[in-house]
Backbone of each chain as nested JSON, in Angstrom:
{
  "chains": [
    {"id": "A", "residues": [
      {"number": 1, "name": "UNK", "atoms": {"N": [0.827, -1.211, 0.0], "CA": [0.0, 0.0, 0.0], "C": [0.862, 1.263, 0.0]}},
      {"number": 2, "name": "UNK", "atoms": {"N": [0.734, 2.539, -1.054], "CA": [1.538, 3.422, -0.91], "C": [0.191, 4.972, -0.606]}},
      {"number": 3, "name": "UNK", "atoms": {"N": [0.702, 5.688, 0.13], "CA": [0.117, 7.015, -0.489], "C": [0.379, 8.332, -0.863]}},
      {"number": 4, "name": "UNK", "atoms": {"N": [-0.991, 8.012, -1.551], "CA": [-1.175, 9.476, -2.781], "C": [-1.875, 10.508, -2.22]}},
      {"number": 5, "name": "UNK", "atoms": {"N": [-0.987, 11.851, -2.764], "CA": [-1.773, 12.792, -1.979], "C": [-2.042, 13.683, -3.373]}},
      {"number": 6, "name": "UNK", "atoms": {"N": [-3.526, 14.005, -3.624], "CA": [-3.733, 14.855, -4.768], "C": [-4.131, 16.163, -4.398]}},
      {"number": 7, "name": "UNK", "atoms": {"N": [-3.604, 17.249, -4.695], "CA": [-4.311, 18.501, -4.494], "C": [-4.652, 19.376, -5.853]}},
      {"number": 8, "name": "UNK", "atoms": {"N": [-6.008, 19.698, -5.862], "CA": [-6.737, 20.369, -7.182], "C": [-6.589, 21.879, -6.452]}},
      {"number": 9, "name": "UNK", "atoms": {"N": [-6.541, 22.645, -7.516], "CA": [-6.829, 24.442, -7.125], "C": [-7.288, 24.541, -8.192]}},
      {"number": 10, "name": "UNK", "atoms": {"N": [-7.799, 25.908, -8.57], "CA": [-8.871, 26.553, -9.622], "C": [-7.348, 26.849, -10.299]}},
      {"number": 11, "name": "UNK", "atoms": {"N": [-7.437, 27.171, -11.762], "CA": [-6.302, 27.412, -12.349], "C": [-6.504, 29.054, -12.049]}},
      {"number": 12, "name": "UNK", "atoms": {"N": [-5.19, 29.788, -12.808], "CA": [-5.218, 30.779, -11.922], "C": [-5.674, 31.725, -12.508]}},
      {"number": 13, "name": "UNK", "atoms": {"N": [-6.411, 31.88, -13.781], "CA": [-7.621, 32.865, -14.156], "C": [-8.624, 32.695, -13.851]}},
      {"number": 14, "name": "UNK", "atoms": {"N": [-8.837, 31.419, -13.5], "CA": [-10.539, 31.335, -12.786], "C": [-10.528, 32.119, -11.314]}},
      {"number": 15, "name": "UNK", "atoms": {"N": [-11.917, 32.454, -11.049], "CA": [-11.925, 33.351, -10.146], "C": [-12.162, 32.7, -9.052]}},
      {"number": 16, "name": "UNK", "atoms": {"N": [-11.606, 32.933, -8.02], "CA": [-11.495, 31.578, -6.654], "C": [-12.55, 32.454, -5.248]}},
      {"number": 17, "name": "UNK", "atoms": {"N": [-14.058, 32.178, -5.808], "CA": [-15.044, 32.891, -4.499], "C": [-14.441, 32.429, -2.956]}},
      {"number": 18, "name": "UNK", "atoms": {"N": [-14.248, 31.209, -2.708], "CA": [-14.143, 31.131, -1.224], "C": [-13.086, 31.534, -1.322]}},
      {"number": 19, "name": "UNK", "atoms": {"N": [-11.834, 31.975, -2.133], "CA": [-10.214, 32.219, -1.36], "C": [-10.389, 33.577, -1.592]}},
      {"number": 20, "name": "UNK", "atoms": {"N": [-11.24, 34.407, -1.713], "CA": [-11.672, 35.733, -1.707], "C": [-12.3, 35.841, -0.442]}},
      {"number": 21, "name": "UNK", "atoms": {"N": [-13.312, 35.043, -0.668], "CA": [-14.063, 34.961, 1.368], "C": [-13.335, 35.27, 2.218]}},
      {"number": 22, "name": "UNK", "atoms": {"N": [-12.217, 34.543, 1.917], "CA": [-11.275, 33.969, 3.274], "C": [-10.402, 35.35, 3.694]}},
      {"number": 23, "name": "UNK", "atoms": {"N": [-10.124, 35.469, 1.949], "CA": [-9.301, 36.876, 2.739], "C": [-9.903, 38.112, 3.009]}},
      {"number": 24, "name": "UNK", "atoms": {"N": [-11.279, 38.503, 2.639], "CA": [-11.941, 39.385, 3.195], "C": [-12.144, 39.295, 4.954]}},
      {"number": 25, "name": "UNK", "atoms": {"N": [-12.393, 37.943, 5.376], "CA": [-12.758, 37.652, 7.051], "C": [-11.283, 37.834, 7.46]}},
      {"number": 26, "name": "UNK", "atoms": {"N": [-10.362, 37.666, 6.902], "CA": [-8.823, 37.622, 7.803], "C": [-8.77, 39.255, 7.932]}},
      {"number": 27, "name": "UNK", "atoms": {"N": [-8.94, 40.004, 7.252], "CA": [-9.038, 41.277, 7.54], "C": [-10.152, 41.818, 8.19]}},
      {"number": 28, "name": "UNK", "atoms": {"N": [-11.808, 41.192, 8.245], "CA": [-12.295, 41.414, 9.733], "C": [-11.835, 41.008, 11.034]}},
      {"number": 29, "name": "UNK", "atoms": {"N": [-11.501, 40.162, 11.501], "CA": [-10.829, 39.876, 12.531], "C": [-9.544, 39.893, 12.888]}},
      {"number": 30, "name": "UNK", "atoms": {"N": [-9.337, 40.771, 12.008], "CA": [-7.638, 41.763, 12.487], "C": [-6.623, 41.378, 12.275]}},
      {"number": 31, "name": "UNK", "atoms": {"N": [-6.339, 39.916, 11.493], "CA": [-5.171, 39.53, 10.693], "C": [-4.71, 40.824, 9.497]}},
      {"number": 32, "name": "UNK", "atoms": {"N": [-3.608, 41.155, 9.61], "CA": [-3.024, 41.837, 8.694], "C": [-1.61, 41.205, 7.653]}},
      {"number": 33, "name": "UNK", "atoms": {"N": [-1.45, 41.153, 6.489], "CA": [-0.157, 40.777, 6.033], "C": [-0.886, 39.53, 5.411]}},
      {"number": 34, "name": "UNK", "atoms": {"N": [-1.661, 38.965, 5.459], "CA": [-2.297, 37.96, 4.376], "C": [-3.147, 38.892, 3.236]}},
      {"number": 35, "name": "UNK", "atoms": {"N": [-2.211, 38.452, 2.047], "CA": [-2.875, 39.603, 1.062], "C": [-3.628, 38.54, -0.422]}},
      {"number": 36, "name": "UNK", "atoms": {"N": [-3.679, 37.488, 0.024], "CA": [-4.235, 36.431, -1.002], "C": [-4.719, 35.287, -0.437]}},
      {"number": 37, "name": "UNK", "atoms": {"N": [-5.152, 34.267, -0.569], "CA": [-5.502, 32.771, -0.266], "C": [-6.374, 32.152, -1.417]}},
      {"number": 38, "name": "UNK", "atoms": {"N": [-5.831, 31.382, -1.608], "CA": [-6.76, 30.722, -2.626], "C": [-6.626, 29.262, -2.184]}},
      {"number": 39, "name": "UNK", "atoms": {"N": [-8.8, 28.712, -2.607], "CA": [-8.5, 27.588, -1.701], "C": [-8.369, 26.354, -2.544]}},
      {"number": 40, "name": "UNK", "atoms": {"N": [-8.496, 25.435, -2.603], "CA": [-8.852, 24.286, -3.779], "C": [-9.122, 22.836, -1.976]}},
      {"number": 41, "name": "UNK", "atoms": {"N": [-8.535, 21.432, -3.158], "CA": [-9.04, 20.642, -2.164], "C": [-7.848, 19.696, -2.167]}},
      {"number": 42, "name": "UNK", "atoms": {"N": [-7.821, 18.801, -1.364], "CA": [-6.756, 18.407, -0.912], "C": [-7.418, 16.347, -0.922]}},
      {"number": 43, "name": "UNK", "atoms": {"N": [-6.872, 15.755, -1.639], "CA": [-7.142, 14.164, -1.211], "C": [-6.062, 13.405, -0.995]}},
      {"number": 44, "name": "UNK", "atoms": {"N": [-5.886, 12.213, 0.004], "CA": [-5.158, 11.486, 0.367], "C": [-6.154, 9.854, -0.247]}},
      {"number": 45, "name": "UNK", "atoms": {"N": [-5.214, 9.766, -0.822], "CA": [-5.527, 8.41, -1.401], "C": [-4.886, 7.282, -0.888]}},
      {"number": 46, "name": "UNK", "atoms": {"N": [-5.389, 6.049, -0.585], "CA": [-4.29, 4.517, -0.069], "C": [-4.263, 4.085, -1.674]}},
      {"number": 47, "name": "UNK", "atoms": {"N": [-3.543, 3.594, -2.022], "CA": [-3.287, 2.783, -3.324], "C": [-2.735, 1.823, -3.373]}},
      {"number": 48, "name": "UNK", "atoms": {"N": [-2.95, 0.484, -4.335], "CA": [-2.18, -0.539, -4.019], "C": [-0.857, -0.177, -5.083]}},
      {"number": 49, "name": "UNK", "atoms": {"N": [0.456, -0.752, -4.502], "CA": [1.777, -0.4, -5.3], "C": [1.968, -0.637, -6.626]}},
      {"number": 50, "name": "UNK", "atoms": {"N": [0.97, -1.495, -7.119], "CA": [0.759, -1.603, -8.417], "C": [0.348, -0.342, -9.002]}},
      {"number": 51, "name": "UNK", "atoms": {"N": [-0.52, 0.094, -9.045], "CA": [-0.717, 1.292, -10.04], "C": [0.325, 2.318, -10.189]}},
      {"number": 52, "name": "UNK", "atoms": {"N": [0.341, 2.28, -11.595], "CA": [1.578, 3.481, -11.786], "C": [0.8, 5.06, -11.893]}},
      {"number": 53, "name": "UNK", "atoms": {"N": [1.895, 5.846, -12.057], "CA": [1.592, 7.157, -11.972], "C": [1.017, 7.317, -12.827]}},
      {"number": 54, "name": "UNK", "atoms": {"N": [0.87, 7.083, -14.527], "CA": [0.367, 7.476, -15.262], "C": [-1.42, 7.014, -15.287]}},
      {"number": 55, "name": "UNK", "atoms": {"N": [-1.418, 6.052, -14.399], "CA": [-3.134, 5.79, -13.729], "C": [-3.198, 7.306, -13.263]}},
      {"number": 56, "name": "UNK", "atoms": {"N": [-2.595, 6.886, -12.029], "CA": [-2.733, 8.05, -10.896], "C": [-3.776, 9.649, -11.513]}},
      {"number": 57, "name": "UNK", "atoms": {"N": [-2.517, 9.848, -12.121], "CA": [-2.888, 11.11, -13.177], "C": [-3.971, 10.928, -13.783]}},
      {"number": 58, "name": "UNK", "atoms": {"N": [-4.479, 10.149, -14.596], "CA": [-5.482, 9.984, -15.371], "C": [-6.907, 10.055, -14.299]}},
      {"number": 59, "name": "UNK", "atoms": {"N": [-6.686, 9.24, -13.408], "CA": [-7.778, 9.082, -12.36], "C": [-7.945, 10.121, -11.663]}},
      {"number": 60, "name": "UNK", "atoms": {"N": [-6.803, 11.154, -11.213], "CA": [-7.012, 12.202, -10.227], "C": [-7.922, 13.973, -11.671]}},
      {"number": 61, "name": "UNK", "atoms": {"N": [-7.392, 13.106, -12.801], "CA": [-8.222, 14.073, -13.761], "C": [-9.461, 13.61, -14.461]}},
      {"number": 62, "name": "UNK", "atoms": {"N": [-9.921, 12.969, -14.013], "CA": [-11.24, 12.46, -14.515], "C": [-12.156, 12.315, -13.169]}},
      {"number": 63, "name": "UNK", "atoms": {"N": [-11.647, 12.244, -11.984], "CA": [-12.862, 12.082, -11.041], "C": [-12.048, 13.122, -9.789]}},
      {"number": 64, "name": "UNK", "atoms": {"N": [-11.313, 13.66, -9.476], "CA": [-10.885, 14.398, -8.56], "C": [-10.768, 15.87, -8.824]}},
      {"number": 65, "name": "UNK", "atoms": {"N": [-10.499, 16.189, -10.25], "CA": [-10.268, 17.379, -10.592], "C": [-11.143, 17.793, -11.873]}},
      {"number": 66, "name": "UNK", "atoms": {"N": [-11.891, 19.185, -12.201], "CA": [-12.508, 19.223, -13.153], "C": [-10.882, 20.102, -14.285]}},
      {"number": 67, "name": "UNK", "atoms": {"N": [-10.873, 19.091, -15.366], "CA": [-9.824, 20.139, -16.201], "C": [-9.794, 20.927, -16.723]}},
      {"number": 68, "name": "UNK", "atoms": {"N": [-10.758, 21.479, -16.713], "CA": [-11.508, 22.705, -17.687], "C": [-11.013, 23.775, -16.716]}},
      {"number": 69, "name": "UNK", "atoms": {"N": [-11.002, 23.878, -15.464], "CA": [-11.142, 24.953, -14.58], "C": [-10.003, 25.069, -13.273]}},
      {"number": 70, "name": "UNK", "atoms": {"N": [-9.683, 23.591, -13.258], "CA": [-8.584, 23.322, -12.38], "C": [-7.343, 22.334, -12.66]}},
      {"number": 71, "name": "UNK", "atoms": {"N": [-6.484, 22.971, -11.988], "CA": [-4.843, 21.866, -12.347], "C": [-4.916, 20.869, -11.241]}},
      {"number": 72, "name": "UNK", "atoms": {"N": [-4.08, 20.294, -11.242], "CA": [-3.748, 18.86, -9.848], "C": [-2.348, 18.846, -10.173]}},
      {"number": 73, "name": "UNK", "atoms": {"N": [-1.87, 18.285, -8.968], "CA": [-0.797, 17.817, -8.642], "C": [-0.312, 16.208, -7.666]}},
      {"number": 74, "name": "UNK", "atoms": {"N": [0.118, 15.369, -8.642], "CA": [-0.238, 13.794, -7.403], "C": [1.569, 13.965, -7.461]}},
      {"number": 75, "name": "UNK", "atoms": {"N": [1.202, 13.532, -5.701], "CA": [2.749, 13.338, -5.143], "C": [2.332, 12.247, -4.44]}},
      {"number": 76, "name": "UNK", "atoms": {"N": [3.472, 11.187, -4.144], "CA": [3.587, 9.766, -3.492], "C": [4.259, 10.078, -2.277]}},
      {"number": 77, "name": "UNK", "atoms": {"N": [3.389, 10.193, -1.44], "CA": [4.088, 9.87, 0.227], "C": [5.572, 9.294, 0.442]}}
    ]},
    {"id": "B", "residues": [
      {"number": 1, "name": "UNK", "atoms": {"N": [7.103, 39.147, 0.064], "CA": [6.285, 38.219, 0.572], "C": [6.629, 36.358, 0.376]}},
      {"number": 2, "name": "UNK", "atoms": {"N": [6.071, 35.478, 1.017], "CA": [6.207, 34.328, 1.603], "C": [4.804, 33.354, 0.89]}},
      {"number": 3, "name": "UNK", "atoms": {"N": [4.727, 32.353, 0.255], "CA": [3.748, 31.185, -0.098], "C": [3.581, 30.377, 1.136]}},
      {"number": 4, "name": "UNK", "atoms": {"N": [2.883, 30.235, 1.958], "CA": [1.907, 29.407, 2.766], "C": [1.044, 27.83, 2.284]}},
      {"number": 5, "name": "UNK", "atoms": {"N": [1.545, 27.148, 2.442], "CA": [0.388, 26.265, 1.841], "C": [-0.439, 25.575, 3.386]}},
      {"number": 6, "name": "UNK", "atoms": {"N": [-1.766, 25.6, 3.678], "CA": [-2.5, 25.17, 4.534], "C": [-2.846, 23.763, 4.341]}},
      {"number": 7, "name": "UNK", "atoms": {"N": [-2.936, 22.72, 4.299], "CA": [-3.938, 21.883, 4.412], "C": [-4.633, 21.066, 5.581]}},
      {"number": 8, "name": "UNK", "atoms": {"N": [-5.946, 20.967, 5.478], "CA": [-6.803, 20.856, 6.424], "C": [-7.582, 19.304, 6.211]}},
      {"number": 9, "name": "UNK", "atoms": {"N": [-7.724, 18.319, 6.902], "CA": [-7.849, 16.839, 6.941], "C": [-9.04, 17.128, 7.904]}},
      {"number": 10, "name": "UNK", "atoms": {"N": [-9.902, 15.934, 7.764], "CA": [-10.95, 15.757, 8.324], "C": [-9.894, 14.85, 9.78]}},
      {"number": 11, "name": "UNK", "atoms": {"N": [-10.332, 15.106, 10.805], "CA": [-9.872, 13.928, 11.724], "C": [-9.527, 12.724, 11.648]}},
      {"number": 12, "name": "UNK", "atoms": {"N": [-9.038, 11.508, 12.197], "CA": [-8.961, 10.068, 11.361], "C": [-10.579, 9.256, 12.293]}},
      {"number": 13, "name": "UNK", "atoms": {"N": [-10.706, 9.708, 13.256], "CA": [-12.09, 9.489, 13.806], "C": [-13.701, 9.944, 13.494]}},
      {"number": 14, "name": "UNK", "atoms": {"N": [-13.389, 11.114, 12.395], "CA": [-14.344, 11.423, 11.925], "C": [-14.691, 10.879, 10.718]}},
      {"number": 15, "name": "UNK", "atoms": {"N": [-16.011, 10.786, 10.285], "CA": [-16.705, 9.864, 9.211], "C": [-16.778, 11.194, 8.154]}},
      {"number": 16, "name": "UNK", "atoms": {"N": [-15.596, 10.482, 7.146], "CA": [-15.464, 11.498, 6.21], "C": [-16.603, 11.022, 4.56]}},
      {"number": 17, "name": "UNK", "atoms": {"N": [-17.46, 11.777, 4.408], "CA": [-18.857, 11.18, 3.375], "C": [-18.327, 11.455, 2.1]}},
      {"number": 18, "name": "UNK", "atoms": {"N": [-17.499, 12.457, 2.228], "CA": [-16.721, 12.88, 0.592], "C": [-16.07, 12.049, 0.085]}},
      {"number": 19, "name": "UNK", "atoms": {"N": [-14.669, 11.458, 1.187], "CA": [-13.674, 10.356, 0.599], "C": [-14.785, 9.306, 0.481]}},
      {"number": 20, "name": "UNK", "atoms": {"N": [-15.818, 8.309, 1.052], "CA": [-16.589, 7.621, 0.783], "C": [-17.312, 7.932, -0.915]}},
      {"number": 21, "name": "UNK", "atoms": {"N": [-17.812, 8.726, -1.12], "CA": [-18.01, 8.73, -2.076], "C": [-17.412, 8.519, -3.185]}},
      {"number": 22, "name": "UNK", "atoms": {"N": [-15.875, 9.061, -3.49], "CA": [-15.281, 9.506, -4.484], "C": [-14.942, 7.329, -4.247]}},
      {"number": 23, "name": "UNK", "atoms": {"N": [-14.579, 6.793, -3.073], "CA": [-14.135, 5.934, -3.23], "C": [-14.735, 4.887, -3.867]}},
      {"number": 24, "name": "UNK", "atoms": {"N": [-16.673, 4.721, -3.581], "CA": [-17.078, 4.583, -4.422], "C": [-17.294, 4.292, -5.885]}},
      {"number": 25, "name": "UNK", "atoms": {"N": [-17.364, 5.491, -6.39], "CA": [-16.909, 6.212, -7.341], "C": [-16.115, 5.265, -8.209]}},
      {"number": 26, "name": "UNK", "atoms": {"N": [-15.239, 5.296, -7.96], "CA": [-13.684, 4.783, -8.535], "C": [-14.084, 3.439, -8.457]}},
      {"number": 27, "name": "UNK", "atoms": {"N": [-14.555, 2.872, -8.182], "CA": [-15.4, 1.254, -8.298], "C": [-16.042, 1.251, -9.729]}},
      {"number": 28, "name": "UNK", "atoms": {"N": [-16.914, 1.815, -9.705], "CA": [-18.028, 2.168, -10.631], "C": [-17.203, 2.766, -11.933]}},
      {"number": 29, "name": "UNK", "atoms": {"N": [-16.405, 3.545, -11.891], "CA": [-15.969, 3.739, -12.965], "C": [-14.674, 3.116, -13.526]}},
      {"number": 30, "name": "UNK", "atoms": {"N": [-14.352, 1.574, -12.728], "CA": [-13.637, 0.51, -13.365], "C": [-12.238, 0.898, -12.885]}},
      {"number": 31, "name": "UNK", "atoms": {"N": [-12.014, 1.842, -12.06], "CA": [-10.961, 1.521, -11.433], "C": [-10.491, 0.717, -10.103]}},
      {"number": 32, "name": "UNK", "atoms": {"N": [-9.41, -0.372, -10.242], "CA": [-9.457, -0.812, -9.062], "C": [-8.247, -0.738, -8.254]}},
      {"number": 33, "name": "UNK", "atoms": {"N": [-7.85, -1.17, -6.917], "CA": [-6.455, -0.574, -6.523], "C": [-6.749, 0.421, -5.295]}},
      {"number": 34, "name": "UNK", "atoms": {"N": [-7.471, 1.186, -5.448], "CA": [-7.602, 2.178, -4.434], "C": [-8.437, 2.213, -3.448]}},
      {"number": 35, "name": "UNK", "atoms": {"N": [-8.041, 1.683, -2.492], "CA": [-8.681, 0.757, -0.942], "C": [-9.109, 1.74, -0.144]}},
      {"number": 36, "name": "UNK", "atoms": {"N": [-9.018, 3.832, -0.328], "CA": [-9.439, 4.511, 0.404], "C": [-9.001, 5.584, -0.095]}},
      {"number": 37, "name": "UNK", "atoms": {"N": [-9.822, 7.095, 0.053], "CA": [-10.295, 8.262, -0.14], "C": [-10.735, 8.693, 1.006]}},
      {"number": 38, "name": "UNK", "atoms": {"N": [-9.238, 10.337, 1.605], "CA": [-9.806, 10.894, 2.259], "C": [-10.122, 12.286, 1.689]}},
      {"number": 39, "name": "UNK", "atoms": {"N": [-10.99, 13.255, 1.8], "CA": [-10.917, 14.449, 1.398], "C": [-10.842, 15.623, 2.499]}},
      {"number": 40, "name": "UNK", "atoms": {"N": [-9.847, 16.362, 1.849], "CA": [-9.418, 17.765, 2.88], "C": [-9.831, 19.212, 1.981]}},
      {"number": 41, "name": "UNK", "atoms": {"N": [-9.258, 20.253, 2.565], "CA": [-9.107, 21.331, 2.037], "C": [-7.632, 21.725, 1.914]}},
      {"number": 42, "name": "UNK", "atoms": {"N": [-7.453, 22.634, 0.404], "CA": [-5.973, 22.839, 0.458], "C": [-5.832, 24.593, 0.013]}},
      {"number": 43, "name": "UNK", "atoms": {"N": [-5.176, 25.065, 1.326], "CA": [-5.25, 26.56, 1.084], "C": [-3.851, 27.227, 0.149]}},
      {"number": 44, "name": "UNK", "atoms": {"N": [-3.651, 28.015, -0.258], "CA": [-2.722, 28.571, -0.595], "C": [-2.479, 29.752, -0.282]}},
      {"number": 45, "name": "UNK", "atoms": {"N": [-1.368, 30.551, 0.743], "CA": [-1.969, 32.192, 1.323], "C": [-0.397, 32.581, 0.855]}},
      {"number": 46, "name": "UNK", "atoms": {"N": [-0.652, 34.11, 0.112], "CA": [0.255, 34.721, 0.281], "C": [0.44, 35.736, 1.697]}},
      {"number": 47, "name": "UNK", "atoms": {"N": [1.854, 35.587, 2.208], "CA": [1.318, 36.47, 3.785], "C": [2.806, 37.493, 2.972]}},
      {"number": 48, "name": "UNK", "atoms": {"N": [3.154, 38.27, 4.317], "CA": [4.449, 39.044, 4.805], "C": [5.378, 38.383, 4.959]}},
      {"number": 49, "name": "UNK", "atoms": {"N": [6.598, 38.425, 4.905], "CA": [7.771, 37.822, 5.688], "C": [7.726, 37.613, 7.21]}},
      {"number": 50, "name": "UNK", "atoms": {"N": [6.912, 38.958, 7.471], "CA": [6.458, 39.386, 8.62], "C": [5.801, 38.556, 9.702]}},
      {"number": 51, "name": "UNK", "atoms": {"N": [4.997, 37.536, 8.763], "CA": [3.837, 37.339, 9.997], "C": [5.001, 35.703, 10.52]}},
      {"number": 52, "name": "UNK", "atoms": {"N": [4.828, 35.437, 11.754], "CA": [5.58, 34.165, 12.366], "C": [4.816, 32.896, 11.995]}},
      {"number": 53, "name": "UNK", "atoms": {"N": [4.968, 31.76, 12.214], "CA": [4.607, 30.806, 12.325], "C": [3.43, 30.388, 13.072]}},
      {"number": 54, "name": "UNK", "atoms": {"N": [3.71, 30.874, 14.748], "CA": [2.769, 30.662, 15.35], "C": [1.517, 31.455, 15.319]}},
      {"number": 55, "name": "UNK", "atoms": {"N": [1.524, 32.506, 14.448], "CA": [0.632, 33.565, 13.98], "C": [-0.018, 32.586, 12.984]}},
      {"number": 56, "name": "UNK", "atoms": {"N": [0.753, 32.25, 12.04], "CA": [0.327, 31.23, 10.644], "C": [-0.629, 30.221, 11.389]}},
      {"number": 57, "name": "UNK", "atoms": {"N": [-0.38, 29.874, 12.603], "CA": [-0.663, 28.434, 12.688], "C": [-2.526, 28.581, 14.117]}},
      {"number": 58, "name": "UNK", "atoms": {"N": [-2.244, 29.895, 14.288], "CA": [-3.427, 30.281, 15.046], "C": [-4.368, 30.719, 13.653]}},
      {"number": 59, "name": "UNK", "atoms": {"N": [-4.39, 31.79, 13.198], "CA": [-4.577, 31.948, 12.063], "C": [-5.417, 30.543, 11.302]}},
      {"number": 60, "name": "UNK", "atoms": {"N": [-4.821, 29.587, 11.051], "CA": [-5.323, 27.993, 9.994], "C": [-6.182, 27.677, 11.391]}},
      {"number": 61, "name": "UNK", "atoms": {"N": [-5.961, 27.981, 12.263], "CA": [-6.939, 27.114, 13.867], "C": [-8.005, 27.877, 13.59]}},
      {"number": 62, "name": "UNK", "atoms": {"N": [-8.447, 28.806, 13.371], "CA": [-9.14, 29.952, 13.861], "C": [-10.219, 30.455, 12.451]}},
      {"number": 63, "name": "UNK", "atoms": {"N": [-9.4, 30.229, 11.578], "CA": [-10.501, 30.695, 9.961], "C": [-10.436, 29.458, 9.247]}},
      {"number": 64, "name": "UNK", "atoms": {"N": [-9.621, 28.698, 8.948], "CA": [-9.109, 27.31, 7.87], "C": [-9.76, 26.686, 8.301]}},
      {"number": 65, "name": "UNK", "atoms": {"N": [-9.797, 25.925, 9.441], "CA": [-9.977, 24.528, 9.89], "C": [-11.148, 24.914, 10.951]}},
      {"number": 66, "name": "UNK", "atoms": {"N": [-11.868, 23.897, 11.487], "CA": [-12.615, 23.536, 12.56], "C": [-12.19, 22.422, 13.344]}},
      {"number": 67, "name": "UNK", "atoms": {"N": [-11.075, 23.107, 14.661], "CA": [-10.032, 22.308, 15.529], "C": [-11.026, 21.505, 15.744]}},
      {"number": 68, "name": "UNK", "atoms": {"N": [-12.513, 21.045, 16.372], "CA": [-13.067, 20.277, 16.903], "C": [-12.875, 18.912, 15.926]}},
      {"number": 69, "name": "UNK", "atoms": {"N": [-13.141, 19.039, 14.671], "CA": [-12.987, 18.3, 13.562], "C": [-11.571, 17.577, 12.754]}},
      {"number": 70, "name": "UNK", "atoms": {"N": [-10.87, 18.546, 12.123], "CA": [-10.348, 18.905, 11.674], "C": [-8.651, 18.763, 12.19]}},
      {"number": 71, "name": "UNK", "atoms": {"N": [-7.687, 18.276, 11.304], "CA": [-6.569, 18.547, 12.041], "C": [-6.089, 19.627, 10.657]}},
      {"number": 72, "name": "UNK", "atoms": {"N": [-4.296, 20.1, 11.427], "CA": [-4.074, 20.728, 9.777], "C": [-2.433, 21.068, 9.847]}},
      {"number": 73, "name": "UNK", "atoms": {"N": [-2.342, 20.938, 8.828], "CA": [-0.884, 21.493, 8.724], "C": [-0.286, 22.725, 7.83]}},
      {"number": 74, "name": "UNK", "atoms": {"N": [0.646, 23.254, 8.331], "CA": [0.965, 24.678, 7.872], "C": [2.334, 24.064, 7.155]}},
      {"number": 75, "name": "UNK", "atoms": {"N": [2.898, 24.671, 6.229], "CA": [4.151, 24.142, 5.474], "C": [4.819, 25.427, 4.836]}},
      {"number": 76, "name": "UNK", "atoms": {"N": [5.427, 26.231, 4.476], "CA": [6.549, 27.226, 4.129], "C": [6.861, 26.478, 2.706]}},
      {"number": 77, "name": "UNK", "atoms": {"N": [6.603, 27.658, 1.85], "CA": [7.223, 26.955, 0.285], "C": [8.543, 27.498, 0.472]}}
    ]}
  ]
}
């Protein structure tokens, strides 16, 4: 068993509503010096050692990430 | 300025319905191999040089995450 950790974000012309949220509230409650956040999502996958990366990829872009709107990145624990 | 990356994990005691699903999922759409799906959130913040760590890391407690739930980790690009 190995793991995979995939993280999707909005690519970076799409417009990211909650990492706008986020940094509007960090500046209500008096955080200063955070001048961006953008959020996306984060998966931890178990995998059996058989599958190669070029699965990986294929699978984390067909059901984890939409490609039209967002990039991914799979890294192996 | 400084890249932040947040990510935020559901607890390992909490019943995560997202990774269930996607794991699902990946059944149904003929992939096999992958024995578990957890899903998190993954932030990306630009801050200051300025702000410390333990600022960073109250900060992800306090707006990012829901400590009751939630664990998380802060990382420095």
């Amino acid at each position: 068993m190995a793991r995979v950790v995939v993280d999707v974000m909005p690519k970076p012309e799409i417009l990211d509503v909650q990492g706008q949220a986020v940094t509007r509230a960090l500046g209500r409650i008096g955080v200063s010096g955070v001048s961006g956040v953008r959020q996306g999502k984060h998966f931890e996958l178990e995998v059996d050692d058989a599958i190669d990366d070029e699965t990986l990829h294929r699978l984390a872009g067909s059901l984890l990430a939409n490609p039209v709107i967002e990039d991914w990145t799979v890294t192996r624990l």
